[in-house]
FIKE-646242 format. One record per residue (C-alpha): residue number from 1; residue in three letters; chain; x, y, z. Coordinates in steps of 0.05 Angstrom, whole numbers, padded with zeros to 5 digits. Last residue first. Layout:
BEGIN
{site NUM,'Ala','A',{X,Y,Z}}
...
end
This chain:
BEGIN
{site 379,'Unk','A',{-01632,-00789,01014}}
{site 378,'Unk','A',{-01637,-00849,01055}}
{site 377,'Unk','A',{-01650,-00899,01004}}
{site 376,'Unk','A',{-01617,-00862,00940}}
{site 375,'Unk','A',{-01666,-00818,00903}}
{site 374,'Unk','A',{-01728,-00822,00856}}
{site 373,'Unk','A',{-01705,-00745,00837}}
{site 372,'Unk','A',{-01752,-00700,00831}}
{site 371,'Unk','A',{-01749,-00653,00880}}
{site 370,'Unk','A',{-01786,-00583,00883}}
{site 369,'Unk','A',{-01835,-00622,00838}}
{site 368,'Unk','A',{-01833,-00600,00767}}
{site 367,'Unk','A',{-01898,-00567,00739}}
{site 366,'Unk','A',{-01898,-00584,00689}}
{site 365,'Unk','A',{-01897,-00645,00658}}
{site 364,'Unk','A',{-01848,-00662,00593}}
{site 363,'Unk','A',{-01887,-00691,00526}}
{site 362,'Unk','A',{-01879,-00768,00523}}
{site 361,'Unk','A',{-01844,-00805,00466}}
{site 360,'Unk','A',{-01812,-00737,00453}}
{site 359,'Unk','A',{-01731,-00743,00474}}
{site 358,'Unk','A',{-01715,-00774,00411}}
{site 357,'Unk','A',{-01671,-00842,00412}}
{site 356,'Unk','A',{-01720,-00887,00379}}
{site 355,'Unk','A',{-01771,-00842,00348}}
{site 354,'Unk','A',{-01721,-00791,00320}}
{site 353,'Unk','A',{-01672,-00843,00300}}
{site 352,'Unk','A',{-01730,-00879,00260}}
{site 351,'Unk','A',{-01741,-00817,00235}}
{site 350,'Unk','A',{-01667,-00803,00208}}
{site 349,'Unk','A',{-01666,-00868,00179}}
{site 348,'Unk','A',{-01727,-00860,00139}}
{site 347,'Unk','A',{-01699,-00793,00111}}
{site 346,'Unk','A',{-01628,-00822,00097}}
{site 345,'Unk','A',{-01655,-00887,00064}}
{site 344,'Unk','A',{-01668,-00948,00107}}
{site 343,'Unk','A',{-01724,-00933,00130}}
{site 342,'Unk','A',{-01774,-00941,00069}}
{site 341,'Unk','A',{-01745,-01010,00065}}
{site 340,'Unk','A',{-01773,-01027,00141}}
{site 339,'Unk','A',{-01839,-01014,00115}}
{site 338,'Unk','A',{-01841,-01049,00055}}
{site 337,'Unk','A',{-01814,-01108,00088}}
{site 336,'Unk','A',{-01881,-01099,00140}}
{site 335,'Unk','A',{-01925,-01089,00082}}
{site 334,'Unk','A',{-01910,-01159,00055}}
{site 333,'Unk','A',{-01920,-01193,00124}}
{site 332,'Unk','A',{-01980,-01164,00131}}
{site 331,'Unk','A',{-02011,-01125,00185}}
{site 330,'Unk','A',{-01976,-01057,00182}}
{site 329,'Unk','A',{-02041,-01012,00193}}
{site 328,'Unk','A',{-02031,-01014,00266}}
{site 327,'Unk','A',{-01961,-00969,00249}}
{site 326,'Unk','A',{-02009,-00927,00212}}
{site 325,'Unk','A',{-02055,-00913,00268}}
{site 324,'Unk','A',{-01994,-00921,00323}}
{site 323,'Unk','A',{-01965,-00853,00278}}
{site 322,'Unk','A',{-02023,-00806,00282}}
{site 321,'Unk','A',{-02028,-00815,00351}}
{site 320,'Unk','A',{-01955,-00803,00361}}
{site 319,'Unk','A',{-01968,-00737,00315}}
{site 318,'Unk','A',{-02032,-00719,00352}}
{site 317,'Unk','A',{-01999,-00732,00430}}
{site 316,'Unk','A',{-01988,-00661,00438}}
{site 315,'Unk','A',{-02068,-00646,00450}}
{site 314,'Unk','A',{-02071,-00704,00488}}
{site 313,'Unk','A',{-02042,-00675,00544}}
{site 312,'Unk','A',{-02085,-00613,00548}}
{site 311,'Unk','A',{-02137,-00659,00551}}
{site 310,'Unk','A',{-02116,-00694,00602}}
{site 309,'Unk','A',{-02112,-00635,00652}}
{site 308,'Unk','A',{-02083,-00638,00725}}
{site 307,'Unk','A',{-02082,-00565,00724}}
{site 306,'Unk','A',{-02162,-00567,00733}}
{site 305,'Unk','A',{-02157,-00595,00796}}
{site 304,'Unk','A',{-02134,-00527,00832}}
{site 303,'Unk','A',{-02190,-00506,00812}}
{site 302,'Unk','A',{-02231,-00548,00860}}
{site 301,'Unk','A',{-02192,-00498,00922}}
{site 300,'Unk','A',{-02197,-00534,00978}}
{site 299,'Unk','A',{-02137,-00496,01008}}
{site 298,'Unk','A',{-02091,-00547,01031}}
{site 297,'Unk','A',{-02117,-00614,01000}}
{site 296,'Unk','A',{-02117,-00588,00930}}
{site 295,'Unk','A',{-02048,-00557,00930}}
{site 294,'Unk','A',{-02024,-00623,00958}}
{site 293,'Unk','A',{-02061,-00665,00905}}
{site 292,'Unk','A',{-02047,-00615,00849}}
{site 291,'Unk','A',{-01962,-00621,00861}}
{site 290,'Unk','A',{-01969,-00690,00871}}
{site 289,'Unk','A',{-02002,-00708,00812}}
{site 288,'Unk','A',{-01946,-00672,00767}}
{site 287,'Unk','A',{-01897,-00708,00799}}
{site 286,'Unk','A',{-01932,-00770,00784}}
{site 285,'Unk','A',{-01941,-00749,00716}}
{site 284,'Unk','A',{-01865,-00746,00705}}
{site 283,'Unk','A',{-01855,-00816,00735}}
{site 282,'Unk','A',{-01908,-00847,00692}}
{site 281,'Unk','A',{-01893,-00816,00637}}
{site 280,'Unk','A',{-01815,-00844,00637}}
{site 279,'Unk','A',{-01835,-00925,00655}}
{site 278,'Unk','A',{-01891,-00919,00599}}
{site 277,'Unk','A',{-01861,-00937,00532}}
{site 276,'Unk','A',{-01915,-00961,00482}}
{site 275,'Unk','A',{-01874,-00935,00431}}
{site 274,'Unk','A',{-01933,-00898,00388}}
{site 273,'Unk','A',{-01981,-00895,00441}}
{site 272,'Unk','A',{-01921,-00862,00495}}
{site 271,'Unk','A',{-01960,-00888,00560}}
{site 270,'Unk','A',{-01998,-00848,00604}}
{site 269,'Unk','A',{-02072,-00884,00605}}
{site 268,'Unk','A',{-02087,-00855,00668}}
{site 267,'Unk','A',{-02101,-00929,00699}}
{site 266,'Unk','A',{-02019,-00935,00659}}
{site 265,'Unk','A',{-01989,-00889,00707}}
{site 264,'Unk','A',{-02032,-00837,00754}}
{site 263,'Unk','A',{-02111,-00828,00764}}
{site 262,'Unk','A',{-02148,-00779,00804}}
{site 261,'Unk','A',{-02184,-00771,00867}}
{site 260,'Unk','A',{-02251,-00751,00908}}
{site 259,'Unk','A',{-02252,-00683,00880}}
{site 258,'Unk','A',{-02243,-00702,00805}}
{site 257,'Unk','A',{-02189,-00725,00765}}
{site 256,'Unk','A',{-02168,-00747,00701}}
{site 255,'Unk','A',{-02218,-00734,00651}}
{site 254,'Unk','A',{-02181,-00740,00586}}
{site 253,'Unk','A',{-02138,-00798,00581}}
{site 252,'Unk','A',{-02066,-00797,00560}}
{site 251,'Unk','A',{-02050,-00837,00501}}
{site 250,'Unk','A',{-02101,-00892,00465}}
{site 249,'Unk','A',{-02033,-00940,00475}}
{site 248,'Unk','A',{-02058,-00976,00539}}
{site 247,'Unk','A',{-02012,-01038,00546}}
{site 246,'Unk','A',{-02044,-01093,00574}}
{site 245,'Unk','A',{-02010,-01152,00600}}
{site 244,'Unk','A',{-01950,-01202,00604}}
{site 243,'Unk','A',{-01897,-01240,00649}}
{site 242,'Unk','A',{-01867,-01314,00642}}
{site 241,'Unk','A',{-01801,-01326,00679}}
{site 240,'Unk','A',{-01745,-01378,00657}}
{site 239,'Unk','A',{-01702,-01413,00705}}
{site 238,'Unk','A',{-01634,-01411,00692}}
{site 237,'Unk','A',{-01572,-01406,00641}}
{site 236,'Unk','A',{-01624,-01393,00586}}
{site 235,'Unk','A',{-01586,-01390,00515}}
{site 234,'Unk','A',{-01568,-01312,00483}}
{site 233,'Unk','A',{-01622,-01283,00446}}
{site 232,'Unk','A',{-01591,-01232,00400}}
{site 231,'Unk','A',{-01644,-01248,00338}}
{site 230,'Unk','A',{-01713,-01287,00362}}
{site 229,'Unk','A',{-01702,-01362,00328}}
{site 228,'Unk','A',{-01752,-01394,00382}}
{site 227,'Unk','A',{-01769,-01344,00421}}
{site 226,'Unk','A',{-01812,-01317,00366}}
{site 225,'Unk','A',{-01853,-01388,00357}}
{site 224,'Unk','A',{-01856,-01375,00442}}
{site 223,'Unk','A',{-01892,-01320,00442}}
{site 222,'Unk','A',{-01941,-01328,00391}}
{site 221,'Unk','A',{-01962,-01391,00421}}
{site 220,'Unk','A',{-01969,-01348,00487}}
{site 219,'Unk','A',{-02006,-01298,00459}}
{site 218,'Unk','A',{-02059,-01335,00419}}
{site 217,'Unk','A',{-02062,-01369,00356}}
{site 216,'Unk','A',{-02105,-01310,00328}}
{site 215,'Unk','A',{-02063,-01247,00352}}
{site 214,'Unk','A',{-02105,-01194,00312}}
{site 213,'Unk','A',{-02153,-01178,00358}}
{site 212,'Unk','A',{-02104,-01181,00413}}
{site 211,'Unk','A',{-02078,-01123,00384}}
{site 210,'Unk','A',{-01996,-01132,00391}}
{site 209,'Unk','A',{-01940,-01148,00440}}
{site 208,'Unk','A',{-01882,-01194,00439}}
{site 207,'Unk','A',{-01822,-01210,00476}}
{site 206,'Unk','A',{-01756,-01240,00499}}
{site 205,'Unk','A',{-01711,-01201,00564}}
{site 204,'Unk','A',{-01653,-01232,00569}}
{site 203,'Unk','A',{-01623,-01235,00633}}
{site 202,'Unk','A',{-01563,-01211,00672}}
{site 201,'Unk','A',{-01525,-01153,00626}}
{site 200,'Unk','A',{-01600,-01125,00627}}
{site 199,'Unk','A',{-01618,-01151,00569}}
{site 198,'Unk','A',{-01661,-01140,00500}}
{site 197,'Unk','A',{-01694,-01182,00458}}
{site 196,'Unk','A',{-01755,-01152,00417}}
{site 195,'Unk','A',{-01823,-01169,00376}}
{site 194,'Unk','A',{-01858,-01107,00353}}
{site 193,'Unk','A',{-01920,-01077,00353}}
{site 192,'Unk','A',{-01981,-01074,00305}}
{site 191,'Unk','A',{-01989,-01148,00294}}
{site 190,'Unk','A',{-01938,-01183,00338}}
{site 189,'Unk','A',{-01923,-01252,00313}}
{site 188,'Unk','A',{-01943,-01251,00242}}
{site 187,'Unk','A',{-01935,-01172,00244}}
{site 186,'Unk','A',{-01859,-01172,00243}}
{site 185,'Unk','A',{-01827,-01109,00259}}
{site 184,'Unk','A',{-01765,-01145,00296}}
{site 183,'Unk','A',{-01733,-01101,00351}}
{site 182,'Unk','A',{-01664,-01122,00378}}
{site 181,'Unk','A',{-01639,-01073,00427}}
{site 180,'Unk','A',{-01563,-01076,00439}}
{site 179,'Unk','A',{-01509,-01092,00488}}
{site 178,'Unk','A',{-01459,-01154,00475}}
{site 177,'Unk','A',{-01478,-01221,00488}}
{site 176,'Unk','A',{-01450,-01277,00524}}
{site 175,'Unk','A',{-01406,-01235,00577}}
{site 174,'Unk','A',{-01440,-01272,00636}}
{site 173,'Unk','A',{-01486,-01329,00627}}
{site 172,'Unk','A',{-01552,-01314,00617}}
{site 171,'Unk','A',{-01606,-01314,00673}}
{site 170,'Unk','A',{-01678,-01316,00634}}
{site 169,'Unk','A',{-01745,-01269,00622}}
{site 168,'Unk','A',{-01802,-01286,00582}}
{site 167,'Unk','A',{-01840,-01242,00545}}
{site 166,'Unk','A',{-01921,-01215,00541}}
{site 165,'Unk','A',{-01962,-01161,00512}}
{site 164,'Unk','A',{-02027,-01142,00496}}
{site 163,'Unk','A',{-02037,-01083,00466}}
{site 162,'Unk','A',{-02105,-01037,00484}}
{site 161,'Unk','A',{-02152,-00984,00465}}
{site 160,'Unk','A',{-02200,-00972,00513}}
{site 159,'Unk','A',{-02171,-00938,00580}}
{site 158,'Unk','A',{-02214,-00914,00632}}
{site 157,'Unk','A',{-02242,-00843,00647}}
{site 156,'Unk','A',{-02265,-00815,00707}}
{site 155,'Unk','A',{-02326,-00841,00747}}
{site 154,'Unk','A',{-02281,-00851,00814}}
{site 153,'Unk','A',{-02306,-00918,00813}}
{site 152,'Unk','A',{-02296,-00934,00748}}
{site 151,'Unk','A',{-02225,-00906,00757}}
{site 150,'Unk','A',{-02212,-00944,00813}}
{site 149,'Unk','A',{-02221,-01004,00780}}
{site 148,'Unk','A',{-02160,-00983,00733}}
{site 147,'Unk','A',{-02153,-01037,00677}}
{site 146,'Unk','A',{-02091,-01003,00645}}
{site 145,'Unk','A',{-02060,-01005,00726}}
{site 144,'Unk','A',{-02085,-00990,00791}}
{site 143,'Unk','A',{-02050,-00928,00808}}
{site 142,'Unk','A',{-02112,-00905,00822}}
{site 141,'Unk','A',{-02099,-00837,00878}}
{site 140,'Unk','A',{-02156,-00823,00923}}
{site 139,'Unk','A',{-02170,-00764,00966}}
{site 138,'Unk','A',{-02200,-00751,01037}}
{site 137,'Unk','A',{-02201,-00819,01053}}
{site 136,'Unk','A',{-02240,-00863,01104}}
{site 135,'Unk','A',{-02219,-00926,01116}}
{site 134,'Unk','A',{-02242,-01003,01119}}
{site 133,'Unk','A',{-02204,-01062,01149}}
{site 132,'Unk','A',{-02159,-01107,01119}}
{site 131,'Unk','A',{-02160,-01166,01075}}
{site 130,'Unk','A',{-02216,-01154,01019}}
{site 129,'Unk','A',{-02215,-01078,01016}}
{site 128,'Unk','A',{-02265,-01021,01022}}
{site 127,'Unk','A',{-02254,-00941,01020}}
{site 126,'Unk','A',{-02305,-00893,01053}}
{site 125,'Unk','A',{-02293,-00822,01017}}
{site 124,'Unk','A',{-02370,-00823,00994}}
{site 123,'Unk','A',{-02361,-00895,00963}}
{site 122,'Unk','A',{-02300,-00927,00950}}
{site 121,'Unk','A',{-02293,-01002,00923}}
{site 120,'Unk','A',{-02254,-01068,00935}}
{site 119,'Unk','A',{-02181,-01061,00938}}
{site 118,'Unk','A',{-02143,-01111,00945}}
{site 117,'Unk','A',{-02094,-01121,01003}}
{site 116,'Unk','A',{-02038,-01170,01005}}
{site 115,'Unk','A',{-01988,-01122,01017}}
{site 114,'Unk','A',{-01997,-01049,01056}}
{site 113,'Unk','A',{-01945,-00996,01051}}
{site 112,'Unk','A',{-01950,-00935,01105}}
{site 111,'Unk','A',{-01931,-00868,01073}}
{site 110,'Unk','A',{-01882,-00839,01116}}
{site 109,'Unk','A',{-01820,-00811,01068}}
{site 108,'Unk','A',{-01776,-00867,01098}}
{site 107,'Unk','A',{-01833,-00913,01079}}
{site 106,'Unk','A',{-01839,-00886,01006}}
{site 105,'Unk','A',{-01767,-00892,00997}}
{site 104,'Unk','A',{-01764,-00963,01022}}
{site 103,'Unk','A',{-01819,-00976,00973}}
{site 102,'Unk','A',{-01787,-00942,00916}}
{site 101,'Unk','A',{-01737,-01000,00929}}
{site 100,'Unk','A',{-01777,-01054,00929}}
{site 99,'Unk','A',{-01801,-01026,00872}}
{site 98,'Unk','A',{-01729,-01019,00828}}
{site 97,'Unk','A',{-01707,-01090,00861}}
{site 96,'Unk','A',{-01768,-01127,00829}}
{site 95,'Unk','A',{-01758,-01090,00764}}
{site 94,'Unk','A',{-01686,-01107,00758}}
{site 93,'Unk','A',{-01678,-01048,00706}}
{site 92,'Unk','A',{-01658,-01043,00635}}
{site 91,'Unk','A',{-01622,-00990,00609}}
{site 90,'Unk','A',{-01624,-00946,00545}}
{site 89,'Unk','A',{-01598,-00890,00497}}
{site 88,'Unk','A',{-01527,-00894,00523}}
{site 87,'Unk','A',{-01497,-00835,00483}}
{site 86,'Unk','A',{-01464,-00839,00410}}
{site 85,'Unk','A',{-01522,-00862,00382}}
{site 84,'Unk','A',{-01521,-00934,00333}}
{site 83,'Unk','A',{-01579,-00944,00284}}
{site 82,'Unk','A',{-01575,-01015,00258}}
{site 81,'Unk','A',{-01627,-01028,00197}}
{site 80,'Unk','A',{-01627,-01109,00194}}
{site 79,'Unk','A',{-01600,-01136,00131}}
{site 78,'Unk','A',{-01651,-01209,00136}}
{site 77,'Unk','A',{-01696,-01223,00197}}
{site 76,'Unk','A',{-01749,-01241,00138}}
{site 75,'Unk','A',{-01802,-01203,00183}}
{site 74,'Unk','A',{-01762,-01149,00171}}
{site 73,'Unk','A',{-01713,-01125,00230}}
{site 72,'Unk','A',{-01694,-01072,00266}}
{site 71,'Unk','A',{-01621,-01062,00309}}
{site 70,'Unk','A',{-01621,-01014,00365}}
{site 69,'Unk','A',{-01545,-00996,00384}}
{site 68,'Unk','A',{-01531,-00948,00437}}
{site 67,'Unk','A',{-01553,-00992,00505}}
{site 66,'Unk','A',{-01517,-00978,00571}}
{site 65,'Unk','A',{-01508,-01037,00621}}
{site 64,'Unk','A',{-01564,-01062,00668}}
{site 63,'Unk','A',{-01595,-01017,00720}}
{site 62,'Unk','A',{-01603,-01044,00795}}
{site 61,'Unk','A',{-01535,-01020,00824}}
{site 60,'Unk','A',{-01547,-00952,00781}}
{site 59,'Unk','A',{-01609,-00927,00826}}
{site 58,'Unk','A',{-01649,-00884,00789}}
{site 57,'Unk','A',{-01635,-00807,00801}}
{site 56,'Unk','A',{-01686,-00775,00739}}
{site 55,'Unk','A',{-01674,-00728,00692}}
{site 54,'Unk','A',{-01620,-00765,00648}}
{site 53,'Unk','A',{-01647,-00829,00660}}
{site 52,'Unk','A',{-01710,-00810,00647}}
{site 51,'Unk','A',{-01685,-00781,00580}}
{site 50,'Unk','A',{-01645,-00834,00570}}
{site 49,'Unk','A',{-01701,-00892,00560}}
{site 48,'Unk','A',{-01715,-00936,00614}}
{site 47,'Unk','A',{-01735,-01011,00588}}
{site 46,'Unk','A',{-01755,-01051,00650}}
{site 45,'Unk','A',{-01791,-01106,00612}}
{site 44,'Unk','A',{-01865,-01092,00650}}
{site 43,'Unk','A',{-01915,-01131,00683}}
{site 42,'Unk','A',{-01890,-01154,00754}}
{site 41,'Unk','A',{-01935,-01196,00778}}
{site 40,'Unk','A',{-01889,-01217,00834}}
{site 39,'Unk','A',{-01823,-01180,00867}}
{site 38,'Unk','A',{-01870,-01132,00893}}
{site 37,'Unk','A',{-01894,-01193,00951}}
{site 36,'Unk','A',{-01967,-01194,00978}}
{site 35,'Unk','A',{-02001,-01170,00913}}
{site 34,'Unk','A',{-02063,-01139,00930}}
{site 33,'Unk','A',{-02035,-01077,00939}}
{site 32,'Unk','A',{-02049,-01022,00991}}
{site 31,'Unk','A',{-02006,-00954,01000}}
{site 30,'Unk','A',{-02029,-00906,01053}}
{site 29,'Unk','A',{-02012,-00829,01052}}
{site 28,'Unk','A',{-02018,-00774,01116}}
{site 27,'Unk','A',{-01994,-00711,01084}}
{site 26,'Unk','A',{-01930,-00688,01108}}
{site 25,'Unk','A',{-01914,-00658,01041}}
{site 24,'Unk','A',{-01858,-00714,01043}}
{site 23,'Unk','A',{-01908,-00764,01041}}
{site 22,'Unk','A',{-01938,-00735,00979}}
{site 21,'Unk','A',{-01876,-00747,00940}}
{site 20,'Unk','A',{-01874,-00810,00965}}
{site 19,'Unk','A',{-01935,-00824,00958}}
{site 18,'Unk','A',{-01933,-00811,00878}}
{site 17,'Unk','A',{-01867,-00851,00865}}
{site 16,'Unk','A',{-01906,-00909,00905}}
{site 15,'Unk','A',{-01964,-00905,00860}}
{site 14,'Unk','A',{-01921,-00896,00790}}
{site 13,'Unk','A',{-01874,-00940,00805}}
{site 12,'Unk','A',{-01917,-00996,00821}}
{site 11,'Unk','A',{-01956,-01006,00894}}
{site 10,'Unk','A',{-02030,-01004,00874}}
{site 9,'Unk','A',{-02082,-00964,00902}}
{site 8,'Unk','A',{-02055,-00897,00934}}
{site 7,'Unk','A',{-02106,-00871,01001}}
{site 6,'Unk','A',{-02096,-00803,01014}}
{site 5,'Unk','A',{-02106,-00750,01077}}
{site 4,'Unk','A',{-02117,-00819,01118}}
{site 3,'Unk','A',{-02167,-00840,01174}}
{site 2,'Unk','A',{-02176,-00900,01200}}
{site 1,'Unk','A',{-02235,-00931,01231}}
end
């Protein structure tokens, strides 16, 4: 039977960020996913915001152009409020190419990558899967997603409060559109989100997202009665692609770890719960998790643990908190139009700005890994 120093469940950004990092310690990592291809299931837009971009090396070939303007619209899709920043506030990534090529990095680091493997339970540092043998592990990272089995496992917390989300994704033909982020606050077709159009200079991006409590006619019917006259969206020139699921936006979860493992991306429940942004937490928390895991591993120490602290998290989430509670109050069409009149004075303006191109979705980490760049292959 195998032995590793840590086992990572699931293959996003956040679990293959994280193995790299611990790869590079020289600690013995395996990677298992029950997808058997990266370029499938994957969940997410691809929205990163500047201040990963700024503190983070992503690979440029596989971002989209630079994003300043963010236009949001009533539910009438009348005036919309455009707020315009003088520095490229966003860029969407070929998601498929950004994990195949934190794999790479992972595998030049020395974690081993397994596909088609799904993970079936731990027990007593004995890990089970459906498609590959057993192992032992000394520690275990879930990097399983909002639905973390891991973490039930692990006994730590899981995620309860939930958006569902779900867009479709198209070629367009080149130089139809020009750069901007279309957000429509419209709770007939996304109660307590937003619908949005976005691209990458390559392919539109479409969505919606919202308490499934609250989305009636279903997601997909939702979905597509948006599509249908969304603003910005430029014609398909291709095949279309479907993708959706749970956003956690409860904010960072409290108990986190424990001496058989801990939890990283959205199975720790680090997503910005007022934007629902969680490409830039999950990077900086991985860093974060690295740091502990190492330190743990080394000397033993269960204190060490204790830096890897949800709670002290959460404490800085209270105004973001405070904010998804109102902005799930906005379920009628009527208090929607209301709301997006309240920003377009000076004040309102000025928050919206704050919220869409602040740097405080997610509070900053520490501490820092040595190196905490995503990298070039190679580097």
């Amino acid at each position: 039977m195998q032995t590793v120093d840590v086992l990572v469940v699931g293959a996003g950004l956040a679990g293959l960020h994280t193995a790299r990092l611990l790869a590079r310690r020289d600690l013995n990592v395996m990677v298992v996913d029950r997808r058997r291809s990266l370029a499938t299931g994957v969940r997410t837009t691809g929205i990163f915001v500047r201040r990963t971009l700024d503190d983070f090396d992503l690979p440029d070939h596989l971002l989209g152009p630079g994003v300043r303007d963010v236009l949001l619209y009533p539910p009438s899709r009348r005036a919309p409020i455009r707020l315009t920043s003088d520095r490229d506030e966003y860029r969407v990534a070929d998601m498929a190419a950004v994990y195949e090529h934190a794999r790479r990095l992972a595998e030049s680091a020395g974690a081993r990558i397994l596909l088609g493997v799904r993970y079936v339970g731990a027990s007593g540092g004995l890990v089970r899967f459906a498609g590959a043998e057993p192992v032992t592990a000394r520690f275990v990272v879930g990097a399983d997603g909002a639905r973390s089995r891991v973490a039930r496992d692990l006994g730590l917390d899981v995620n309860r409060r939930f958006l569902v989300g779900a867009e479709i994704v198209h070629p367009i033909a080149s130089g139809t559109t020009s750069p901007a982020f279309h957000c429509v606050l419209d709770p007939r077709v996304a109660p307590g989100y937003l619908g949005w159009v976005i691209d990458d200079g390559r392919h539109a991006h479409v969505g919606v997202a919202g308490y499934p409590d609250a989305m009636r006619p279903g997601l997909r019917h939702l979905l597509e009665t948006f599509a249908a006259d969304a603003p910005g969206r430029a014609a398909p020139a291709g095949p279309v692609e479907r993708r959706g699921g749970p956003i956690p936006v409860g904010g960072v979860l409290r108990r986190l770890a424990c001496p058989a493992g801990l939890l990283v991306g959205d199975a720790a429940g680090a997503v910005s719960p007022l934007t629902a942004g969680g490409l830039d937490p999950c990077l900086r928390m991985s860093e974060l998790a690295a740091t502990v895991i190492t330190g743990y591993l080394r000397t033993g120490d269960q204190r060490v643990l204790s830096r890897y602290d949800g709670g002290a998290l959460r404490s800085r989430f209270r105004g973001r908190l405070l904010l998804r509670r109102a902005f799930a109050g906005i379920r009628s069409p009527a208090a929607a139009e209301a709301a997006v009149s309240a920003l377009r004075g000076r004040a309102g303006r000025a928050l919206a700005a704050k919220i869409l191109f602040g740097d405080g979705s997610f509070p900053d980490v520490h501490p820092r890994s040595a190196n905490p760049a995503i990298g070039h292959p190679g580097r």
